[in-house]
C-alpha positions as CSV (number, residue, x, y, z in Angstrom):
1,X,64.8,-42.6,3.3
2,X,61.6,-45.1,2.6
3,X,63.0,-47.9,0.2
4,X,60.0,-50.6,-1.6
5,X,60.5,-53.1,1.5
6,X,59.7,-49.7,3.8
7,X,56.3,-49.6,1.5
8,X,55.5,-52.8,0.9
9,X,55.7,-53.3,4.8
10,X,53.3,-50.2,5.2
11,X,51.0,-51.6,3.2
12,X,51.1,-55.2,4.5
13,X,50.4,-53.8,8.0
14,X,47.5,-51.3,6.7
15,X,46.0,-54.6,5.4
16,X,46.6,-57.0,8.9
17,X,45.2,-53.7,10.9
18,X,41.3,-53.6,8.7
19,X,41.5,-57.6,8.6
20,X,42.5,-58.7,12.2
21,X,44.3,-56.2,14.5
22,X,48.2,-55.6,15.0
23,X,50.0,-55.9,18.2
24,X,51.1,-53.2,19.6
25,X,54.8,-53.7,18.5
26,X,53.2,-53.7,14.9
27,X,51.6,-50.6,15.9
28,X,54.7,-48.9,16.5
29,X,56.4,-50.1,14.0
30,X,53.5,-48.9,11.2
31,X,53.8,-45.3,13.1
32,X,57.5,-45.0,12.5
33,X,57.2,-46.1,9.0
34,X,54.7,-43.8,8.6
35,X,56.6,-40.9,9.9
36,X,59.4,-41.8,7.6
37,X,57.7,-42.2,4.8
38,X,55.3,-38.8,5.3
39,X,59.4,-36.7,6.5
40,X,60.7,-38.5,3.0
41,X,57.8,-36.6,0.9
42,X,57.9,-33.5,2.7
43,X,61.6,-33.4,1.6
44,X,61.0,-34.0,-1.4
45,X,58.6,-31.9,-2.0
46,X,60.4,-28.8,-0.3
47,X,63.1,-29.7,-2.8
48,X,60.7,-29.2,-6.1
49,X,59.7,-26.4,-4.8
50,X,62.8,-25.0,-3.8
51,X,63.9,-24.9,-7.5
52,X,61.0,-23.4,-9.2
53,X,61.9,-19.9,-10.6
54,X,59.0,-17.5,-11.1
55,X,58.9,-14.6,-13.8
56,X,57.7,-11.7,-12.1
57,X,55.5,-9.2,-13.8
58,X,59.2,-6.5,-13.9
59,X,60.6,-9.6,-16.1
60,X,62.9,-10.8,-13.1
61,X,63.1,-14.3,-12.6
62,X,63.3,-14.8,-9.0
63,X,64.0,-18.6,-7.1
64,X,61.6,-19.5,-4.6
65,X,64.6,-21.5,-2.7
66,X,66.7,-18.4,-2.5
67,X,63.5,-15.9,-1.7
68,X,62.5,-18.6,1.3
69,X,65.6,-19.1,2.5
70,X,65.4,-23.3,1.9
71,X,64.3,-23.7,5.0
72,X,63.9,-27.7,5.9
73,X,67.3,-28.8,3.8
């Protein structure tokens, strides 16, 4: 889970990196938040779509999560 410190500190190291460099313990630390931010929208999106019910043409309503098995949760 990314929290606003998690993005905040993203963001202040995207900034240090164009304006001066990071170390390479900042380095490693901006490719782990990274990671956890890009696996925290991934779930999130494979939850949204996971509930989205579509009306087939026969008038079935069918869930996407049940049809794709929910794969990822």
């Amino acid at each position: 889970m990314v929290n606003d410190q998690d993005l905040a500190r993203i963001n202040e190291l995207a900034r240090k990196s164009k304006a001066e460099g990071l170390t390479e313990a900042e380095a490693k630390e901006q490719k782990e938040l990274r990671e956890r931010y890009l696996e925290a929208v991934r779930r999130n999106l494979r939850s949204q779509l996971n509930n989205i019910d579509v009306l087939n043409k026969d008038g079935k309503i069918e869930n996407l999560g049940e049809k794709y098995g929910k794969k990822g949760q």
